[in-house]
N, C-alpha and C positions, 0 to 999 in steps of 0.2 A: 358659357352659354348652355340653356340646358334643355329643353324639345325646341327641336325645328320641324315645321308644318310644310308639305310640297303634296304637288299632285302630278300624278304621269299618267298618260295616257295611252293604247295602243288597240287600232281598229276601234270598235265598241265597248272594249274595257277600261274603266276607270278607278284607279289607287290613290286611294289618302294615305299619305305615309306622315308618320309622326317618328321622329329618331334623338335620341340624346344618349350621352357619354354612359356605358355601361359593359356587361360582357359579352356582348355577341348574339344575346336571346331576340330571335324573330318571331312573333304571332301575327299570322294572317285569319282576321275576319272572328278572333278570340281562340282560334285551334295553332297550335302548333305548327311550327313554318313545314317541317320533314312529312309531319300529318297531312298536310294540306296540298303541298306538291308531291304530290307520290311519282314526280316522273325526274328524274335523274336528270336531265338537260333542264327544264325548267329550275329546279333547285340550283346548277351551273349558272342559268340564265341571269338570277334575282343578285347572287351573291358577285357577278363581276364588279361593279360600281367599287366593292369593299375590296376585291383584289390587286384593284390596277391602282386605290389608294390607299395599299397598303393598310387600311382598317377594319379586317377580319377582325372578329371576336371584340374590339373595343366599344361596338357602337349597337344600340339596344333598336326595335324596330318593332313597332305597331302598328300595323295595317287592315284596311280594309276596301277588299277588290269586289266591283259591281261587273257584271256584263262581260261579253265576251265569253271563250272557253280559255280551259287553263292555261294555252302557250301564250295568248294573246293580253289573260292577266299576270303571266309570269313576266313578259315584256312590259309590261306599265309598270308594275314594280319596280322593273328595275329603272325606269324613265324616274319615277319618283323618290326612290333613293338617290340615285344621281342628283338630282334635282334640290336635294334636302342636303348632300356632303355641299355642293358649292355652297348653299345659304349657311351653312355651318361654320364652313372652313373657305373663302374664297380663295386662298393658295392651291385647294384641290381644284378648279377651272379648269388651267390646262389639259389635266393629266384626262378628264371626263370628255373635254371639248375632243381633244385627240383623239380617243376613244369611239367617239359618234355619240355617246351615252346621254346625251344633252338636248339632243337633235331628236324631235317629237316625227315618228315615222306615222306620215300622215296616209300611206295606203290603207284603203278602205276597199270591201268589197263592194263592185262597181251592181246597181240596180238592174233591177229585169226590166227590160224593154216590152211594150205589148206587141203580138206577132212575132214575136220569138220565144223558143225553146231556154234561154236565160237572157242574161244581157247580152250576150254578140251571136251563139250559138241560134242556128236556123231550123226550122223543123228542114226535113229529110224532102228533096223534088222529086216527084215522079213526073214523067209525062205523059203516062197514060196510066 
């Protein structure tokens, strides 16, 4: 099999991952994956899917991340690689399902409310 197409999501950010049999080279969005997450845990974040099956460095990675800020598109990615190993390989399921990696973390930041200070927070009472 040679690209497989997934999408992952988290909060407001959205990743198209395209992956096929190669050596490990990630671009996000045409720049360089190290270029692009310049934050040490984000980079940790994107690469687990490849850790826990075992296919660091085998598997080539093209993406492009809309919306959100970078922790919340470093978590899509990784929802969308996850996403692209099982359509790839469905023997990897397990190991991603167990993982959580699969599982689309649907918290979102909750709306502001009108008469309040954000969504639960109050403006400040006096009484006189």
């Amino acid at each position: 099999m040679d690209t497989v197409y997934a999408t992952g999501k988290r909060k407001s950010a959205v990743a198209r991952v395209w992956i096929s049999p190669g050596t490990g080279q990630i671009t996000v969005n045409g720049r360089d994956f190290d270029d692009y997450f310049d934050i040490a845990v984000a980079r940790l974040v994107v690469s687990q899917p490849f850790e826990i099956t075992n296919t660091l460095g085998k598997i080539d990675v093209k993406a492009t991340v809309k919306g959100g800020g970078k922790n919340g598109q470093a978590e899509a990615l990784r929802h969308g690689i996850a996403r692209a190993l099982q359509l790839m390989d469905p023997d990897l399921r397990p190991a991603l399902k167990k993982a959580g990696l699969l599982t689309r973390d649907a918290r979102v930041k909750e709306r502001k409310k009108y008469g309040l200070a954000g969504a639960r927070k109050r403006y400040q009472y006096s009484k006189r």
